[in-house]
C-alpha positions in Angstrom: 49.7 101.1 173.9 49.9 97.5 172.8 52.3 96.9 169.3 50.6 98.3 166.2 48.1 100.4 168.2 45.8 97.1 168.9 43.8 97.0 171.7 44.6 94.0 174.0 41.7 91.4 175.4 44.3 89.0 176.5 45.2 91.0 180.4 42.7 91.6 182.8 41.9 95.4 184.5 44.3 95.3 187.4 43.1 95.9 190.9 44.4 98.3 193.2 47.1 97.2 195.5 49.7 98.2 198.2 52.1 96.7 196.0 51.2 97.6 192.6 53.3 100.2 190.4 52.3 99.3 187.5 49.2 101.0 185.4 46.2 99.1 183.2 47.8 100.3 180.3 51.6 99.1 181.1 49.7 95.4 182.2 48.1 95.3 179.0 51.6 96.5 176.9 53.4 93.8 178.5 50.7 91.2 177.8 50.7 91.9 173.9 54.3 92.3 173.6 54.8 88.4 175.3 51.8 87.1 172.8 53.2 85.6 169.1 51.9 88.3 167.0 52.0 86.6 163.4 50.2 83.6 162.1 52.6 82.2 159.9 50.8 78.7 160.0 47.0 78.0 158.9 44.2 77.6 161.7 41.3 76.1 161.8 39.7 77.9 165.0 41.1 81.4 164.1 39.2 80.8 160.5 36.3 79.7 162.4 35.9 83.3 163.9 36.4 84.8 161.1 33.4 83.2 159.9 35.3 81.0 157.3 34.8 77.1 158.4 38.1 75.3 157.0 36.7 72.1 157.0 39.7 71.0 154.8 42.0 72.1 157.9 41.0 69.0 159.9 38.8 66.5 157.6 40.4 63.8 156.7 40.9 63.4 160.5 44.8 63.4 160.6 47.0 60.0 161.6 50.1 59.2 163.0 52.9 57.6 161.3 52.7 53.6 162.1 56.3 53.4 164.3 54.7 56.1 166.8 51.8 53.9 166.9 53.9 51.2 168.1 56.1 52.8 170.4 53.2 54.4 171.8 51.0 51.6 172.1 54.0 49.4 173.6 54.4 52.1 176.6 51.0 52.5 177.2 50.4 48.4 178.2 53.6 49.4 180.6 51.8 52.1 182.1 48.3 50.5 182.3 50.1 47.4 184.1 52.2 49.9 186.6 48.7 52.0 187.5 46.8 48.8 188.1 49.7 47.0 190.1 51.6 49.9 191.5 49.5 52.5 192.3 46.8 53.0 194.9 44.4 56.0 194.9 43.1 55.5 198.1 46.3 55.7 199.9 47.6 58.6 198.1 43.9 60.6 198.9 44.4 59.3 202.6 47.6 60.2 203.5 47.7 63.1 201.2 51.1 62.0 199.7 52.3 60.2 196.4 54.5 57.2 197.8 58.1 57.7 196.8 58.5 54.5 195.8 55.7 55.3 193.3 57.8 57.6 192.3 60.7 56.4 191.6 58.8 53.2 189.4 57.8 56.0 187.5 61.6 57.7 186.7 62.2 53.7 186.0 59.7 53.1 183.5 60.3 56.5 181.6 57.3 58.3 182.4 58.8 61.1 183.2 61.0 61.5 179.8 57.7 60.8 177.9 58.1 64.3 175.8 61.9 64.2 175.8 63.5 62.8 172.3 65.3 59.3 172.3 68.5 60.6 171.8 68.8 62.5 175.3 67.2 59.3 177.0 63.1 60.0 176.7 60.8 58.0 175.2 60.0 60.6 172.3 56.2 59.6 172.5 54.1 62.1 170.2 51.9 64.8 172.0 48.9 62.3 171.1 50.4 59.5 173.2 51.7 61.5 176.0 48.1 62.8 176.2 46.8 58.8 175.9 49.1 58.1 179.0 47.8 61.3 180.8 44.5 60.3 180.6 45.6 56.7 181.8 47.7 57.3 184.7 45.4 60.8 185.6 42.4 57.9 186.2 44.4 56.0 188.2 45.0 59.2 190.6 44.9 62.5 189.1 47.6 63.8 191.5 50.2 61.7 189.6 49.1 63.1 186.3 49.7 66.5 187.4 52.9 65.8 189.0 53.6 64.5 184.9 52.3 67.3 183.5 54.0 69.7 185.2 57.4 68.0 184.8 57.0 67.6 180.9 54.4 70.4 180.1 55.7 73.3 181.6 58.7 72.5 183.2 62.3 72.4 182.2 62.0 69.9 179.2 59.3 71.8 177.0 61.0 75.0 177.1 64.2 73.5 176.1 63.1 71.8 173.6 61.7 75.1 172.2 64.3 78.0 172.9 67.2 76.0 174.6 71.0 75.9 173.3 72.2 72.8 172.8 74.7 72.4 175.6 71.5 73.3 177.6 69.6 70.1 176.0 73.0 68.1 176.7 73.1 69.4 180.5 69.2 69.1 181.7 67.3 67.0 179.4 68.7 63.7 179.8 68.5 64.6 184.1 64.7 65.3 183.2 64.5 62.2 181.3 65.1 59.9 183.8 66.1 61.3 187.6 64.9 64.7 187.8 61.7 66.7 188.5 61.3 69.7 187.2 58.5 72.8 188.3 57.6 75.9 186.6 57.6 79.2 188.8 55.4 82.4 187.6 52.7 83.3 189.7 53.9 85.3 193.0 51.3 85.9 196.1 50.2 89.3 194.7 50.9 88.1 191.3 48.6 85.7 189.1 47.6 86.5 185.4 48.9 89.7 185.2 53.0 89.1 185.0 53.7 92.9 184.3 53.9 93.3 188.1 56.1 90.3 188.7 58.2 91.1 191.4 61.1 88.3 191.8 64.0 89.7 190.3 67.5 88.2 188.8 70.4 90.9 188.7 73.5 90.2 186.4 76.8 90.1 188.3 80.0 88.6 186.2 78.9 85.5 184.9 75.8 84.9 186.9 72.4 86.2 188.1 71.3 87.2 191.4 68.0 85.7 192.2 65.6 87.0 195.0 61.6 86.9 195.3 58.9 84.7 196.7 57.3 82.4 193.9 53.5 80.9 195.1 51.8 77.7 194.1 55.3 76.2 192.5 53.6 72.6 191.5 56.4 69.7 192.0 58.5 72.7 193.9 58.4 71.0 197.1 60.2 67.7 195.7 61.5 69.1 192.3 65.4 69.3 191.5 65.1 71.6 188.6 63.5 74.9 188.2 61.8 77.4 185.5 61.9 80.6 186.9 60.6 83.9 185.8 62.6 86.9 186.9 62.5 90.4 186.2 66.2 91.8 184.5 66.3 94.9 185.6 67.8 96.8 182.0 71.7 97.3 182.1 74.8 97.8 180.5 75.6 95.2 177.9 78.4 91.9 179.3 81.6 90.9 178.6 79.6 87.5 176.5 77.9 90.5 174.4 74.5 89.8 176.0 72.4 91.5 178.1 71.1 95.0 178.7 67.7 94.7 177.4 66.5 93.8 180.9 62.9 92.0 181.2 60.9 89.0 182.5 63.4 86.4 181.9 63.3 82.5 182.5 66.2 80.8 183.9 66.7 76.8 185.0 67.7 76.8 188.7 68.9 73.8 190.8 66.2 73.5 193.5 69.2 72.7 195.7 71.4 76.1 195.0 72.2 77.9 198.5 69.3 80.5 199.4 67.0 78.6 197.5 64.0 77.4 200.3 60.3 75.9 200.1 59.0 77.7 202.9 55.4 75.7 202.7 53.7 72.3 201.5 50.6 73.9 200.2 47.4 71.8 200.6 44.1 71.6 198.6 40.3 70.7 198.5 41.5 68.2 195.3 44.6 67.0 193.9 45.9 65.9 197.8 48.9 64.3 196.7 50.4 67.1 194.9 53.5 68.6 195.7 53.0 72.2 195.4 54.8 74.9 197.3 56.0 78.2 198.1 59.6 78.8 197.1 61.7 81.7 198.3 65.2 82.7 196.9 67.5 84.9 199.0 70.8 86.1 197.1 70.5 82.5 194.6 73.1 82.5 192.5 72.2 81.4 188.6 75.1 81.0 185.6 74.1 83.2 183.2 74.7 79.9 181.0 71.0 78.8 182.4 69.3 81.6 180.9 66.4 80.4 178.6 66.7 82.8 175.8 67.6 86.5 176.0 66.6 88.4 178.4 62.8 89.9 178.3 62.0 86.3 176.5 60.6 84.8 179.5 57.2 85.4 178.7 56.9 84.9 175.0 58.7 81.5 176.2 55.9 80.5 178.7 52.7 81.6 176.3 54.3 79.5 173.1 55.4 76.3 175.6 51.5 76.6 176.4 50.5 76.4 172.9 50.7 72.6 173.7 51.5 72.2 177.3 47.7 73.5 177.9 46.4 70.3 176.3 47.5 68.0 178.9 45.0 69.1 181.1 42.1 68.3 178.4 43.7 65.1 178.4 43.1 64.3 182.1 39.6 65.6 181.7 39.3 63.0 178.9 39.9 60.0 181.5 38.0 61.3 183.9 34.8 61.8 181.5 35.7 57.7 180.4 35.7 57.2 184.4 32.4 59.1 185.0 30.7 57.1 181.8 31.9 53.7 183.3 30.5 54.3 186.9 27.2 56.1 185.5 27.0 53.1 183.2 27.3 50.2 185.8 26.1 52.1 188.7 22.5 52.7 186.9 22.4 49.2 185.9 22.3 47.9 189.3 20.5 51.0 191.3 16.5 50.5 191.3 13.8 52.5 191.4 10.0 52.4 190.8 11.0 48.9 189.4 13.4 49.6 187.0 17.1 50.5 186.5 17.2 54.6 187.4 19.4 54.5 183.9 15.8 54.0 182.1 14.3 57.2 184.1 14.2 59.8 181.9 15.7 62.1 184.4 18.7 60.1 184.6 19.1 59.1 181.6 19.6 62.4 179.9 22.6 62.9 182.8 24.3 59.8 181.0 23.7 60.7 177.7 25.7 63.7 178.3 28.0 61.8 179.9 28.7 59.9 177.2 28.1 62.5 174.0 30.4 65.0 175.8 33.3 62.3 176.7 33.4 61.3 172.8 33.3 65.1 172.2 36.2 65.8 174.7 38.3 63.2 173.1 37.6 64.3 169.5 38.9 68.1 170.0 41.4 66.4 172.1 42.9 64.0 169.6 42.3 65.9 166.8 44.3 69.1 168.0 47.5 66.8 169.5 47.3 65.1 166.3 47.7 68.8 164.7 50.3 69.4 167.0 52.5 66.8 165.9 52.2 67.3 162.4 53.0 70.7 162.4 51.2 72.2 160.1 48.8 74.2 161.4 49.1 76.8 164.2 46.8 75.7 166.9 47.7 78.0 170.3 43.2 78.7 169.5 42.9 74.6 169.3 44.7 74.5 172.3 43.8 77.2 174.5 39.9 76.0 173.4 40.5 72.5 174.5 41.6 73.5 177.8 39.0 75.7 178.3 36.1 73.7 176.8 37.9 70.0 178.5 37.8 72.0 182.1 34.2 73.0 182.5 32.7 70.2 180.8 34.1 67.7 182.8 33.4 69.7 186.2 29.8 69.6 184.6 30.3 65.6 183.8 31.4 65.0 187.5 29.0 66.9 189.2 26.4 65.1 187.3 28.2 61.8 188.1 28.1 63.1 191.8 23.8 63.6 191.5 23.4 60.1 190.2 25.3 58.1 192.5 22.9 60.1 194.8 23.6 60.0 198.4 26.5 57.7 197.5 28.0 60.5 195.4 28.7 62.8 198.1 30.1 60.1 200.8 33.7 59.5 200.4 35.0 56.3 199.3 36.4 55.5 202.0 33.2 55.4 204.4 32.0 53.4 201.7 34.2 50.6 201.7 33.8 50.9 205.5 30.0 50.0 205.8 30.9 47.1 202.9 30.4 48.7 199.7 32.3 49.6 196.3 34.6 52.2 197.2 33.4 54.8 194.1 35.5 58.2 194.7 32.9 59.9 192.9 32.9 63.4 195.4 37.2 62.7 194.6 37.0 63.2 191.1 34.2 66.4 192.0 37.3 67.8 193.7 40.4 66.9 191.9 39.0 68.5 188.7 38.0 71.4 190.2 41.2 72.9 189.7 41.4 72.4 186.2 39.5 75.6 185.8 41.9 77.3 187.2 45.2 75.6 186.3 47.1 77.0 183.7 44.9 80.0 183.0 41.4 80.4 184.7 38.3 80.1 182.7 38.2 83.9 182.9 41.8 84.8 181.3 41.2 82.0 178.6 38.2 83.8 177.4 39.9 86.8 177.4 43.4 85.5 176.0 41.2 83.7 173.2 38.8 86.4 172.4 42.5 88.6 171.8 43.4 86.0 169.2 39.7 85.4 167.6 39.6 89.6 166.8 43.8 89.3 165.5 42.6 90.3 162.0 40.3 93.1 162.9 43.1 94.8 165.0 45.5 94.1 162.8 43.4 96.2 160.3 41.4 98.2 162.6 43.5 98.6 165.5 44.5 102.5 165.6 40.7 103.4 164.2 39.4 102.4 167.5 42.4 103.5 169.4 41.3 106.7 171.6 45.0 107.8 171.9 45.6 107.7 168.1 45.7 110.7 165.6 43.4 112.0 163.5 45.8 110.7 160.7 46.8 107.7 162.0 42.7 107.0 162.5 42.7 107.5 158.8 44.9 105.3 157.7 43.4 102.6 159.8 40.0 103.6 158.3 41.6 103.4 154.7 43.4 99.9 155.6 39.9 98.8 156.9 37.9 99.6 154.5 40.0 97.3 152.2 40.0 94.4 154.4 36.0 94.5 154.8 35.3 95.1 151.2 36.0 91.7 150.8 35.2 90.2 154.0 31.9 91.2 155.1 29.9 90.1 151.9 31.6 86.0 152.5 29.3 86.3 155.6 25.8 86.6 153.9 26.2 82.6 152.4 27.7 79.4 152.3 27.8 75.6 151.8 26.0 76.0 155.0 22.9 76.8 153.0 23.2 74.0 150.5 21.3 71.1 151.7 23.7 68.7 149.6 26.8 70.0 151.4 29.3 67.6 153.4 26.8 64.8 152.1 30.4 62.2 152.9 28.8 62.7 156.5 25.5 61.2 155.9 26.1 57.8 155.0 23.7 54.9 154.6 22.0 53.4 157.6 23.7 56.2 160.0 22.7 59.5 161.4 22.7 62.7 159.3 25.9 64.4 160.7 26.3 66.7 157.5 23.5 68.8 158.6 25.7 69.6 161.7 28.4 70.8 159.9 26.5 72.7 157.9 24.9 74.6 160.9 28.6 74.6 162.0 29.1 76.9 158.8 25.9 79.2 159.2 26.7 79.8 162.6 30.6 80.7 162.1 29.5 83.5 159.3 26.5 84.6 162.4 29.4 84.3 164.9 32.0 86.8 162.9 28.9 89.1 162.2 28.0 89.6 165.7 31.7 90.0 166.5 31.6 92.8 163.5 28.5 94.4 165.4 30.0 94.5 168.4 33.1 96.4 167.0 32.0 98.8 165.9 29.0 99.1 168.4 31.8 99.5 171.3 34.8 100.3 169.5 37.6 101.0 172.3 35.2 99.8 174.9 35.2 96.8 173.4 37.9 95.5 175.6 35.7 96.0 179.0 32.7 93.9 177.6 34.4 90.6 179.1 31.0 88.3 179.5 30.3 89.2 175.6 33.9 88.3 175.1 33.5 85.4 176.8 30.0 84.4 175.0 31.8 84.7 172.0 34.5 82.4 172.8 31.8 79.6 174.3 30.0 79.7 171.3 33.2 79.1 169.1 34.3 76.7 171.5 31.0 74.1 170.4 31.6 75.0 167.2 35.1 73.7 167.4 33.8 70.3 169.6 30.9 70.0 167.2 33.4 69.7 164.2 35.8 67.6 165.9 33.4 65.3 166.4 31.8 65.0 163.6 35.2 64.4 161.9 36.2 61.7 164.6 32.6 60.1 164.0 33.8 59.8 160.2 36.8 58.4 160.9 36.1 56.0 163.2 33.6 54.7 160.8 36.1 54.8 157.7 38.3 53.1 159.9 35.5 50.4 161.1 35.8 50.8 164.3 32.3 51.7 166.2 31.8 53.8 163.2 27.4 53.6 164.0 28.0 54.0 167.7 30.3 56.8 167.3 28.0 58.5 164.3 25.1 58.1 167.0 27.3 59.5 170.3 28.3 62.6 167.2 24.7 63.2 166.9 23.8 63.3 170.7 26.6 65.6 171.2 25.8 67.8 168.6 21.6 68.2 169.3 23.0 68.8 173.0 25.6 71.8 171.5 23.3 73.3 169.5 20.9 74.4 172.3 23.7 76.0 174.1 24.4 78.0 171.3 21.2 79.5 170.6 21.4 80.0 174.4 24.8 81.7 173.8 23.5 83.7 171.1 20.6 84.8 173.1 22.6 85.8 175.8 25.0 88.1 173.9 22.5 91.0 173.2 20.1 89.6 176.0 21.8 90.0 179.4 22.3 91.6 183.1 26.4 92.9 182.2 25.3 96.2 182.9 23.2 96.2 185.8 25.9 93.2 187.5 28.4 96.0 187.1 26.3 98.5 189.1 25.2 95.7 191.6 29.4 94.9 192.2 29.8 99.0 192.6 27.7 98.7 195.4 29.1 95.5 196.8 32.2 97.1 197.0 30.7 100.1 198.4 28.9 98.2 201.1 25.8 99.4 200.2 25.0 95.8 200.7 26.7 95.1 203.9 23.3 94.6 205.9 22.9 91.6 203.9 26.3 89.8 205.5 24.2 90.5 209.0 23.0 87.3 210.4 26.5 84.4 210.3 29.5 84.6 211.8 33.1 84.2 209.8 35.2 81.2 210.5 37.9 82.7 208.5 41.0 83.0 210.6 43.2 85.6 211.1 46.0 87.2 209.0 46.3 89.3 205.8 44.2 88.4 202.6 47.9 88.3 200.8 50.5 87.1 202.5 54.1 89.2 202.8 56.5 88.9 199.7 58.9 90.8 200.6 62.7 89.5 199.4 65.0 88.7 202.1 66.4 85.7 204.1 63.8 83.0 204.9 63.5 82.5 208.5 61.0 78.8 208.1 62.4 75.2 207.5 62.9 73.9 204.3 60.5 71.3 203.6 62.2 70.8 199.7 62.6 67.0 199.3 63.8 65.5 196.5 63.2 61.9 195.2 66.2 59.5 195.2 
């Protein structure tokens, strides 16, 4: 079982495979033991599902300090110059490729050592800048932001800035800074979210390790020069350097140009068509034990706390693209009549740009307001984090798609064939596409519920962990039930009221002449307490089975995720105002975006206890029993031949190695 008898949400059930040693229970053990397991910081979110709404956490809106303003503000008219003269999204969509000499302007101008400190030759923007430049360079072609991201986010700078040595800093950083590209390498082709059956594996010999495995979907692996890898250290006797033994998943940096190492495929996409994403195999590579990140069996503890604030990158690209989607709605519905008016003044339109717009301010709120947490470093936001991704993701799919339905015909035609019959060349169905992924990316929609729910219910397992444990004792159970008892004493009776029943409550945020956003927050409040109930209920409704109840789970974690916009943007909306800066505008756009999340979460709510969970499992029994095959009758498959997962199997690689690096 998972540490401390809890019961882990964060792994989903594994499937059978040819493959696959490894049982639910060992996935799940491996899961919780990479997860941080103490909370040694405040946060907001995780207080929010406990019912407790911590407005203090987050109101005053937090600020930078002025010289980060500056040196942010001076790189970002550098990069806004460089996308508008440099960079051409319609070449890289049409021939599928970011130009090299793109590239390289790039390494020049120091995007690439945005993250990295001064003193190794970055920039050292904050994590609220480097998102700012995200966003801009993202809108310019989103293929380019992800080739960023993935260098800075999750490749070799973040975790070395976190758990490397200091001759490691000396050796890599400044290369990252400036020349290098670096890719991070997890997922395998039978291998996805569920690392316990990772299958590469790195063997100690004298002073190095003995790489060998097939790594899938390696963004930047087919023109990186630097490599995270996650191996699995098979346990052994300790080393002559008095390290060693424990064995593990394990990251190491690897030169993308060490002997055996080969990128056996340029993978392509429905989106994202200048990215540089791979498969990379490793026959007998040889790696200096000095490259290890951490001890061994740290690899994935490494990866889950870089993500804490690599995930918010990909929020920050859904940011531009909501401001790009708000721009073209905006101007397109201007021009475009029907019935003898703009289509913008339709009703059925309008609402589409209204959402538009509330849900972009919204974005960039939770957005902002959890980088700017980030940098200070005072609270503990892997929830902040892991909800921005999530939340950023599916609304701007949602903001796209609705982009897509307004341009209409136009929407779906590419912008090319525009431009080629004489108009505006809008790559509306592009931006449909490219974000796609982003519900995917990084962990899928589905594994963030999970991974969040695991964090929300932290202080019920902590305390309640072995009572719903079925392989516990009878004296273990009543402990727990002792320990419990305590904990809820105190807990459960916060839940019946609050300042969200006081109608003078967070009166700051209904000042004269603007909307009332105080009565937001305080439904914010009244919902959080409803929210922990429910969660309560559910406990001990389903105990051990909670853990299977995945689209409850996940209801739980989309209603806390509004909750979170909703007070982000309230907050921002204050702010702004404070600051005089479209304070009325932004107090108005608050308001939309609120009256819009409150209906989804009486929806939510409705839908936890209201649902079809248990009949869609019996309807997927008999999918996969082909019960239902008579109902495929009628098409033909275009699918081509070959297996549904291709062959991983170590060894020499017998294809050409398409790896190109950048010079």
């Amino acid at each position: 079982m998972p540490i401390r008898g809890e019961v882990s949400l964060m792994s989903a059930p594994t499937t059978p495979s040819s493959r696959s040693t490894v049982t639910e229970r060992e996935a799940r053990e491996v899961a919780e033991a990479a997860r941080e397991q103490d909370w040694r910081k405040p946060s907001f979110a995780k207080e929010l599902f406990l019912g407790r709404f911590r407005l203090d956490l987050i109101h005053p809106h937090p600020l930078p300090a002025d010289e980060d303003v500056q040196r942010g503000e001076e790189f970002l008219a550098k990069l806004r110059d460089f996308c508008e003269t440099k960079i051409d999204g319609a070449v890289i969509e049409r021939d599928a490729r970011i130009p090299d000499e793109v590239i390289t302007g790039l390494k020049e101008l120091g995007a690439f050592g945005m993250k990295i400190d001064t003193k190794y030759g970055g920039l050292g923007l904050t994590q609220v800048y480097y998102n700012k430049a995200l966003a801009l360079v993202g809108s310019a072609n989103p293929a380019i932001g992800a080739l960023l991201s993935a260098h800075q986010s999750i490749g070799v700078p973040q975790p070395l800035k976190m758990f490397g040595t200091q001759e490691q800093k000396d050796t890599f950083l400044p290369r990252c800074a400036r020349t290098d590209i670096s890719a991070f390498l997890l997922t395998e082709p039978d291998v996805g979210s569920d690392p316990a059956r990772l299958a590469t594996t790195a063997v100690r010999d004298g002073d190095d390790y003995v790489l060998d495995g097939v790594k899938l979907w390696t963004t930047n692996g087919v023109v990186a020069d630097l490599l995270v890898v996650m191996a699995r250290v098979p346990k052994s006797e300790g080393h002559k350097d008095g390290e060693g033994g424990k064995g593990g998943i394990t990251a190491f940096v690897v030169e993308a140009a060490s002997e055996g190492v080969t990128v056996e495929n340029r993978n392509a996409f429905m989106g994202l068509r200048g990215l540089e994403n791979g498969v990379t195999r490793f026959h007998r590579v040889r790696v200096p034990a000095a490259n290890r990140i951490g001890p061994e069996g740290a690899g994935l503890k490494i990866a889950l706390t870089t993500l804490n604030t690599g995930r918010l990158s990909l929020p920050a690209m859904c940011v531009g693209a909501g401001k790009w989607c708000l721009k073209i709605a905006r101007e397109w519905s201007a021009v475009r009549e029907q019935w003898g008016k703009p289509v913008a003044l339709h009703e059925a339109v309008g609402s589409k740009i209204s959402f538009i717009a509330a849900t972009t301010f919204a974005l960039e709120a939770v957005l902002d307001l959890s980088s700017q947490m980030a940098d200070e470093d005072r609270n503990d936001i892997r929830i902040e984090a892991a909800l921005a991704k999530l939340y950023g993701s599916e609304m701007a799919c949602l903001m796209a798609d609705e982009l897509v339905q307004i341009r209409g015909g136009r929407g779906f035609e590419t912008a090319a064939s525009l431009a080629a019959r004489g108009e505006r060349a809008v790559p509306a169905e592009q931006i449909l596409r490219d974000l796609r992924i982003n519900r995917i990316f990084e962990g899928s929609t589905e594994i963030m519920h999970l991974l969040i729910a695991r964090e929300a219910v932290d202080a019920h397992l902590s305390v309640a962990g072995d009572l719903i444990d079925p392989d516990k004792t009878l004296s273990d159970k009543a402990r727990a039930g002792a320990q419990a008892g305590v904990f809820y004493a105190k807990w459960l009776p916060k839940l019946v009221a609050g300042p969200g029943q006081l109608p003078r409550s967070y009166a700051e945020f209904h000042p004269s002449g603007h909307p009332d956003l105080s009565g937001h927050l305080r439904y914010v409040e009244r919902t959080a307490r409803k929210l922990a109930r429910s969660t309560f209920y559910a406990m001990s409704r389903w105990q051990g089975r909670m853990e299977t109840k995945q689209g409850f789970l996940g209801r739980i974690v989309d209603i806390g995720a509004e909750l979170f916009a909703m007070s982000a943007a309230c907050v921002r909306a204050e702010h702004l105002r404070a600051e005089g800066d479209h304070g009325r505008e932004a107090y108005q756009l608050a308001d939309a975006f609120c009256r819009q999340a409150r209906i989804r979460v009486e929806e939510l709510f409705g839908r936890l206890w209201t649902n079809t969970d248990d009949l869609d499992r019996k309807v997927v029994k008999g999918v996969l029993g082909g019960a239902y095959e008579w109902l495929e009758q009628g098409v033909v498959d275009p699918s081509g031949d070959g297996p549904w997962i291709a062959d991983a199997s170590p060894g020499e690689s017998r294809r050409e190695n398409v790896h190109r690096p950048i010079r």
